[in-house]
N, C-alpha and C positions, 0 to 999 in steps of 0.2 A: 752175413758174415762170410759164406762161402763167395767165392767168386775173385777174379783181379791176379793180378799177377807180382813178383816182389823181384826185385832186381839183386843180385845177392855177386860176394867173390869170392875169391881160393885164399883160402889159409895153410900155409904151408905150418907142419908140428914140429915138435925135435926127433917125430922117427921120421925120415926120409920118402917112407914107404907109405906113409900115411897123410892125407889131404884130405881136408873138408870145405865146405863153403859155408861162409853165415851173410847173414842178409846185409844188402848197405844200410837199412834203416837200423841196424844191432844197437846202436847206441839209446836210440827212442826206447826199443824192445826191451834192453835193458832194464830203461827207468820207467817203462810203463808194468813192467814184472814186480819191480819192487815197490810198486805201489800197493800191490796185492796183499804183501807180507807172506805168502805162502812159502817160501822155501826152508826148509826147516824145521815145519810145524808138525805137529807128533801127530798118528794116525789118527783120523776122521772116517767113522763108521761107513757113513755117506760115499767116499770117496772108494773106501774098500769094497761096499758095493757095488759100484759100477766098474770095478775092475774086475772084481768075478761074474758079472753079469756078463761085461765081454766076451769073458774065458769061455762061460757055457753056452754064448749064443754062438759062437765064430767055433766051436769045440776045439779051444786049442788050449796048453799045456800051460801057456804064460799070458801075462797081460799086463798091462801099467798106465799110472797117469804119473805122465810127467812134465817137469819143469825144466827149461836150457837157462843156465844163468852164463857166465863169461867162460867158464870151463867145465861144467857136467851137466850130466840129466841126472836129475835127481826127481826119485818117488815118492811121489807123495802117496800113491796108492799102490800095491805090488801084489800079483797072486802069480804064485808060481817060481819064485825068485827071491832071492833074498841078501839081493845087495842093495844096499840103500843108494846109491848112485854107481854112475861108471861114468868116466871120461868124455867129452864131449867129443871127442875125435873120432872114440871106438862105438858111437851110439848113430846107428841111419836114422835118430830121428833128428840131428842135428841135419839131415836132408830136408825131413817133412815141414819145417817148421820154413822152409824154404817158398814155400808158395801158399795156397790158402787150400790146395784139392788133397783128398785120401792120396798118400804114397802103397801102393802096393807091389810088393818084391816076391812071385811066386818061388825063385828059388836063387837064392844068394850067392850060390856057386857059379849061375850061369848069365853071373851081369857084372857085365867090366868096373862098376862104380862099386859094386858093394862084398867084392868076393874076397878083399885084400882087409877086409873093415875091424878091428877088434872083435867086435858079438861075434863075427862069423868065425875069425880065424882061433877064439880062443873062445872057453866058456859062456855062455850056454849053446854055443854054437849055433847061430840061428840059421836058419835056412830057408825060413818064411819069415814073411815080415809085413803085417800090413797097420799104417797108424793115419790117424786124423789131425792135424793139426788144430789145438785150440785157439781160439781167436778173442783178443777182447774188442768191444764196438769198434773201434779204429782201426781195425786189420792185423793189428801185432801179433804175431804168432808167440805165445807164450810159453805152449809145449804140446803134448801128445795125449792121447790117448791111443795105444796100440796095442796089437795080440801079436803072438811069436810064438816058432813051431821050431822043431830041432829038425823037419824034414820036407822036401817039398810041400805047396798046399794051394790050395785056391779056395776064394771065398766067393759064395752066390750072392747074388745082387741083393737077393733079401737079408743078407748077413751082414750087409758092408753098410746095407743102409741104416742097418739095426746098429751099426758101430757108429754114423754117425748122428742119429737120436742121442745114443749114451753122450759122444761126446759135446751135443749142445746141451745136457744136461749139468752136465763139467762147469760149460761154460755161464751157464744159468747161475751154479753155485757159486762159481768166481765173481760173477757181478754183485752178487748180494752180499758177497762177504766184502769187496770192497765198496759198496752202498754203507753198511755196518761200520766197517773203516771210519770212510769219510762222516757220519755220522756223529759218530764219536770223536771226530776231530772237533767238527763243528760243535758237541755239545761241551768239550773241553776248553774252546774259544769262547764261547757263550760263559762258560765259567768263570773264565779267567778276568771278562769282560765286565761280569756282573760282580767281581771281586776289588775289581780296579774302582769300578762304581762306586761299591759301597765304601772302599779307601775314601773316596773323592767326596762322599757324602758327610764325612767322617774329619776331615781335612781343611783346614783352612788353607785359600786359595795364595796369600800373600806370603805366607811363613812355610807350611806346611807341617806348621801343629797341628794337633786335635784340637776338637771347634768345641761349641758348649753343647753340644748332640751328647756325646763321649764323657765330658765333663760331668753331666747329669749319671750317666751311666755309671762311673766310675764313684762318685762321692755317693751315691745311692750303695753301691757296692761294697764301700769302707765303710759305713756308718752301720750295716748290718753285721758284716763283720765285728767293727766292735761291741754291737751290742751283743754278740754269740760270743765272742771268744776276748772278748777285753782288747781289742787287739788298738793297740795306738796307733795313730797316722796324724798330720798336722795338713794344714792347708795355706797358702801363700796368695796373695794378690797384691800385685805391682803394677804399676803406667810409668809412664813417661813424666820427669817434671817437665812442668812448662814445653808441655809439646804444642798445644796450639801457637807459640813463640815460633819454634825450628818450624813449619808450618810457614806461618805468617812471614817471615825471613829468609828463610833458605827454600821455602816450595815441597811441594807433596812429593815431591821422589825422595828426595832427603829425608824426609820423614819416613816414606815407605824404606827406606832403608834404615833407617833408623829401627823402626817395628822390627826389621828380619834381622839385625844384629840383633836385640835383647831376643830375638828367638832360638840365634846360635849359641849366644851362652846359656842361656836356660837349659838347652841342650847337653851341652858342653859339660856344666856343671851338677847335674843330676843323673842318676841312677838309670839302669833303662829299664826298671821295674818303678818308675815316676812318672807322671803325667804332667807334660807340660802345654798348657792350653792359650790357645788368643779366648781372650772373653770378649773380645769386640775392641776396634777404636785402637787407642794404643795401651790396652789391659791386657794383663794376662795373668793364668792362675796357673800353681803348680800345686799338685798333687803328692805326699810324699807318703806310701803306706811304712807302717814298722818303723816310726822314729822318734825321737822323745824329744823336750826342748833344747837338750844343749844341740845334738845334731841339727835340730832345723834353724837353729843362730848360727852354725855354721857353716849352711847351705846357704843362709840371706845372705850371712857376710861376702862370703864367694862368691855368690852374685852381683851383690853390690861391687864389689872391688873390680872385676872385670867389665862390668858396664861400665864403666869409669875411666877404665882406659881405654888413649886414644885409638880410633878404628880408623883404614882408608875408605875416604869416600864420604866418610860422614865429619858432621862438625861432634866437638865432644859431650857429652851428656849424663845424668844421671839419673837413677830411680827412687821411687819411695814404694816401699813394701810395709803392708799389714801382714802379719800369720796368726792364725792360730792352731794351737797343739790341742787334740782331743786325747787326753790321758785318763780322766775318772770321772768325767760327765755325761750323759746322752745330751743327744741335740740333732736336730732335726736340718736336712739342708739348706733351707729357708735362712734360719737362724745362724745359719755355720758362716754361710756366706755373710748377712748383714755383722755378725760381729769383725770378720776378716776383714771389711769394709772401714768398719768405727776403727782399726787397728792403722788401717791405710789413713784414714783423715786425720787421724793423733800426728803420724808423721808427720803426712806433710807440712802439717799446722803448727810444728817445730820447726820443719828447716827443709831445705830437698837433700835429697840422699840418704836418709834415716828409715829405719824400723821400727817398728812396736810389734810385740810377739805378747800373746793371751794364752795361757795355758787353762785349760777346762778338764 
């Protein structure tokens, strides 16, 4: 991490009198900073320990870990101090972050770059200054770890080394908290991916109804209900008249489009607390919970009517629909469905376009 050099230029501020440089790569440093998510986050025990461990190994007055975003240093760790940031202008670690080595400033009055600086010339008046630049694996300098004296100072060589220990422990912290990050990105995408899935498990691939996965779940689900709480629901199943005809005549895209218009009105015309299902082929079942016979003669009808008129794309067609209403009988899915079936074959065996409705 230590070592290499960073090519960095001058930025001129709106005080006249004040100049800094930041690095050509700032823009990377930027976006590999905010990968971290650290800026802003509320004190970490961790972090306020090795900022007083600095304090007392280098025995100076102040210390900090900090962060350079596009215009401050901002602490994330502070002893001795108690501004939560200061300017990027007035802070010499907007120097350190300059290269990858310890900056050390024995006395700030007596260096042409650092005597004119905010810290020095105003509050806490520093006058020592020595910090570490932290580094993530790719050399980004993301901020400091530093101590600060109100008076001249020097630090021995076991002191400086000792400050840079603390500060790869910094940066040890920082990797792991963006390990944990990405982790949880990843397990968020894993999520999302295994949700999408089980949509897709769920989904018929042609319409993008629910399939008969769902349909089981769902009439299993209303049939308990009623038998607990009385609760009525009806059930529907419709096909295509003479679909193997449009088929045989006009070809399987026509048909396939055929299936996904009566899936748009099925849509179209029911509840979004109703299940509307492909049972396979050109069948399909709707679910309606909470509704009595006249409502579900007036869901056929409205189905019926709109599958009826003309669509683009397709030639014109109609359905035959079975239902039945479960109002003061029990009955079992098995039997829910063969009777909704006998309701479908009475129609069609009248005429195409017709209903029969069974109430139980």
């Amino acid at each position: 991490m230590r070592g290499g050099t960073t090519r960095c230029r001058l930025i001129l501020t709106d005080q006249s009198s004040t100049n800094y440089m930041i690095p050509d790569n700032e823009i990377e440093r930027l976006k590999k900073l905010d990968l971290y998510e650290i800026l802003d986050t509320v004190p970490e025990l961790e972090y306020d320990d090795l900022a007083f461990l600095a304090a007392q190994i280098c025995k100076m007055p102040i210390a900090t870990i900090a962060f350079l975003d596009a215009d401050r240093k901002w602490h994330k760790a502070k002893y001795g101090i108690d501004k939560d940031f200061v300017a990027r202008e007035a802070a010499i670690c907007s120097y350190t972050i300059l290269g990858s080595e310890s900056l050390v400033v024995n006395d700030t009055l007596k260096n042409d770059v650092f005597r004119g600086i905010g810290m020095v010339t105003n509050p806490p008046y520093v006058r020592f200054y020595a910090g570490i630049p932290l580094q993530s694996p790719e050399g980004f300098a993301l901020g400091t770890l530093c101590v600060v004296d109100t008076r001249p100072r020097r630090l021995s060589k076991s002191q400086l080394d000792a400050l840079k220990i603390l500060a790869r422990s910094v940066e040890i912290m920082l990797e792991t908290r963006l390990n944990i990050i990405q982790m949880k990105i990843q397990h968020d995408d894993i999520e999302r991916l295994n949700r999408a899935l089980e949509t897709l498990s769920r989904t018929d691939d042609l319409t993008g109804l629910w399939n008969r996965r769902v349909m089981d779940e769902v009439l299993e689900r209303e049939l308990q209900l009623y038998k607990r709480h009385s609760t009525s629901f009806a059930l529907l199943i419709l096909d295509i008249d003479k679909f193997k005809a449009i088929n045989d005549i006009y070809g399987h895209l026509i048909g396939d489009k055929s299936i996904q218009f009566v899936a748009k009105v099925l849509e179209r015309e029911t509840r979004e607390t109703d299940y509307c299902i492909r049972y396979g082929g050109d069948e399909f079942i709707v679910i309606l919970p909470n509704i009595d016979r006249e409502y579900t003669q007036f869901v056929v009808t409205r189905i019926r009517s709109e599958i009826e008129k003309p669509a683009k794309g397709i030639k014109p067609f109609t359905v035959s629909i079975g239902a039945v209403v479960v109002e003061s009988q029990s009955v079992d899915s098995d039997s829910l469905l063969k009777r909704a079936d006998r309701c479908l074959y009475r129609a069609k065996n009248q005429g195409s376009n017709l209903f029969e409705i069974e109430t139980l």
